[in-house]
C-alpha positions in Angstrom: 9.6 7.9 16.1 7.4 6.7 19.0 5.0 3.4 18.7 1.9 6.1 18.2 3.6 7.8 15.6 5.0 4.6 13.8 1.2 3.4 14.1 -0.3 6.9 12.8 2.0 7.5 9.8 1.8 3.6 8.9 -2.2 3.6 8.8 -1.9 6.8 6.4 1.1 4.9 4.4 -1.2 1.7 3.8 -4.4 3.9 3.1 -2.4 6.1 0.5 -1.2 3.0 -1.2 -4.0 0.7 -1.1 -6.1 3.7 -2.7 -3.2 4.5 -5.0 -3.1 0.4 -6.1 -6.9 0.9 -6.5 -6.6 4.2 -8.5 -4.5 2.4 -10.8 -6.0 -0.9 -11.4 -9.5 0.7 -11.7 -7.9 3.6 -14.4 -6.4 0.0 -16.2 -9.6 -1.5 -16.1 -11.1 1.3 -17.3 -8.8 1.3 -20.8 -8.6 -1.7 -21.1 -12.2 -3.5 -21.1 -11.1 -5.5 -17.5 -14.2 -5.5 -15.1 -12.1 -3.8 -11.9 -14.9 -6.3 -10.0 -13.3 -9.2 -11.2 -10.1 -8.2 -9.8 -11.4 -7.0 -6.5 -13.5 -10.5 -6.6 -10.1 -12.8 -7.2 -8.6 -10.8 -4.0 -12.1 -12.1 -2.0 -10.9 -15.6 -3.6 -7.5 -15.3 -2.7 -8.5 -15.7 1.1 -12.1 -16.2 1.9 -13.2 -18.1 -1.2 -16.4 -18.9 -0.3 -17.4 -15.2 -0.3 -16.3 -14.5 -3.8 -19.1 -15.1 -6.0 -21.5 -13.8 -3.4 -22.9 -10.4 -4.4 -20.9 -8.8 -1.8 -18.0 -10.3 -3.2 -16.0 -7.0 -4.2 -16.6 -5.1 -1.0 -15.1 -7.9 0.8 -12.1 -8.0 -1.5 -11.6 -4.0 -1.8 -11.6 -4.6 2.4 -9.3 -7.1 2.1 -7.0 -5.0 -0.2 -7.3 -2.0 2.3 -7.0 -4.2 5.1 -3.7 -5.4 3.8 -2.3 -2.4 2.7 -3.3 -0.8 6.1 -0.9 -3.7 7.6 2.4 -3.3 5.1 1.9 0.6 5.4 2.5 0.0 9.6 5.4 -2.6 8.4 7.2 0.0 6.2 6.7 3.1 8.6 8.2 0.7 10.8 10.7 -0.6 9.0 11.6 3.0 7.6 11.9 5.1 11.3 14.6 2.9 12.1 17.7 5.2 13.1 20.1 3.8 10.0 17.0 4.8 7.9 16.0 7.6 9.4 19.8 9.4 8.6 19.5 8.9 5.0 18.2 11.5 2.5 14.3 11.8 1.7 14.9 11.1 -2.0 17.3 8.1 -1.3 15.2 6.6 1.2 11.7 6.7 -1.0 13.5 5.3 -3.8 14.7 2.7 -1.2 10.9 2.5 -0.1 9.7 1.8 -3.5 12.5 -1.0 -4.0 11.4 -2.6 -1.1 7.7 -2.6 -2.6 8.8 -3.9 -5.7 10.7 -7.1 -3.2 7.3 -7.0 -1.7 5.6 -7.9 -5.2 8.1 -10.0 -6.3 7.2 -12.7 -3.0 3.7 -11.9 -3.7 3.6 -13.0 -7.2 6.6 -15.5 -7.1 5.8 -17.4 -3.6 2.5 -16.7 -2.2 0.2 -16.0 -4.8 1.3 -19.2 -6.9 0.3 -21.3 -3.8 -3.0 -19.5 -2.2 -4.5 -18.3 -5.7 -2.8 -18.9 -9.3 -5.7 -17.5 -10.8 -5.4 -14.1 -9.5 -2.2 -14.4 -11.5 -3.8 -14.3 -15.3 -6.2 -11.5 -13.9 -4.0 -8.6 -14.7 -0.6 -8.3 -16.8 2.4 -8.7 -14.2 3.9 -5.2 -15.4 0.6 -3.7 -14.2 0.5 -5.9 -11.3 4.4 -4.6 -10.6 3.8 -0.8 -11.4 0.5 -1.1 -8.9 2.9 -2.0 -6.5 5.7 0.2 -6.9 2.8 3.3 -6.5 2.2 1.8 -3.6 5.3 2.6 -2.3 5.6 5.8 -3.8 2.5 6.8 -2.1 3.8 5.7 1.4 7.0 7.1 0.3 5.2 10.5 0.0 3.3 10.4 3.0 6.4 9.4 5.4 7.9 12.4 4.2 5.0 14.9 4.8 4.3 13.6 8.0 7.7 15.2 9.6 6.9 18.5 8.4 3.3 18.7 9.5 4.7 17.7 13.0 6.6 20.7 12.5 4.6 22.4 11.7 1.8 21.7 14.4 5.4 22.2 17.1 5.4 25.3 15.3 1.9 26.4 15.7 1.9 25.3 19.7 4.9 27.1 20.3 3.0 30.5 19.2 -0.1 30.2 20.8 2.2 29.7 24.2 4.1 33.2 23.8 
């Protein structure tokens, strides 16, 4: 894949599974009694503390989320065009994708998080925490396989305008 591929199909990986991780948190909140603000506030705390009790406090973290997600959905689509990669099956290399999310949570919640917020840790079970993450990569796991066909598809539809 070229670097403007790599870069358009990672922005649309991050974006489907930041909103994914937000569908799911908010749809746990939602059953469970947990304000979804307080969550989104504890990401604002996680890196620009300051800002988190500030009335803007869970726009900034629901940026921050996005923002983040934006940058491991350009580190996967990366990651994932690599030539080894890109020779595997669809099905094996999205449940490869969602593996590596799950490592991904697993230094969040075991390395980083302990260190730059512990309290974000009590906000949410870790099983929800976990299966927010692994729909993360399903979600970028879905879109890196749609993309190829829609470029197809567009090859497809430039091909018959030209005869």
């Amino acid at each position: 894949m070229s670097t403007s591929r790599i870069l358009h199909v990672g922005v649309l990986a991050g974006l489907a599974g930041g909103l994914a991780e937000i569908a799911w948190v908010t749809g746990y909140s939602a059953l469970t009694g947990l304000s979804s603000a307080t969550v989104a506030r504890g990401v604002t705390r996680a890196f620009l503390p300051v800002l988190a009790d500030r009335p803007d406090g869970v726009a900034v973290g629901i940026a921050i989320h996005m923002v983040l997600a934006v940058g491991l959905g350009l580190a996967v689509a990366a990651a994932f065009s690599t030539p080894t990669l890109r020779r595997i099956g669809n099905w094996p290399r999205s449940t490869l994708m969602v593996g590596t999310l799950g490592a991904v949570w697993a230094f969040n919640f075991l390395v980083v998080l302990p260190v730059l917020e512990p309290g974000f840790l009590t906000l949410l079970p870790l099983a929800v925490t976990l299966l927010s993450k692994l729909l993360f990569g399903a979600s970028a796991a879905a879109m890196l396989r749609v993309q190829p066909a829609r470029v197809r598809i567009r090859r497809g539809e430039a091909l018959r305008r030209r005869s």
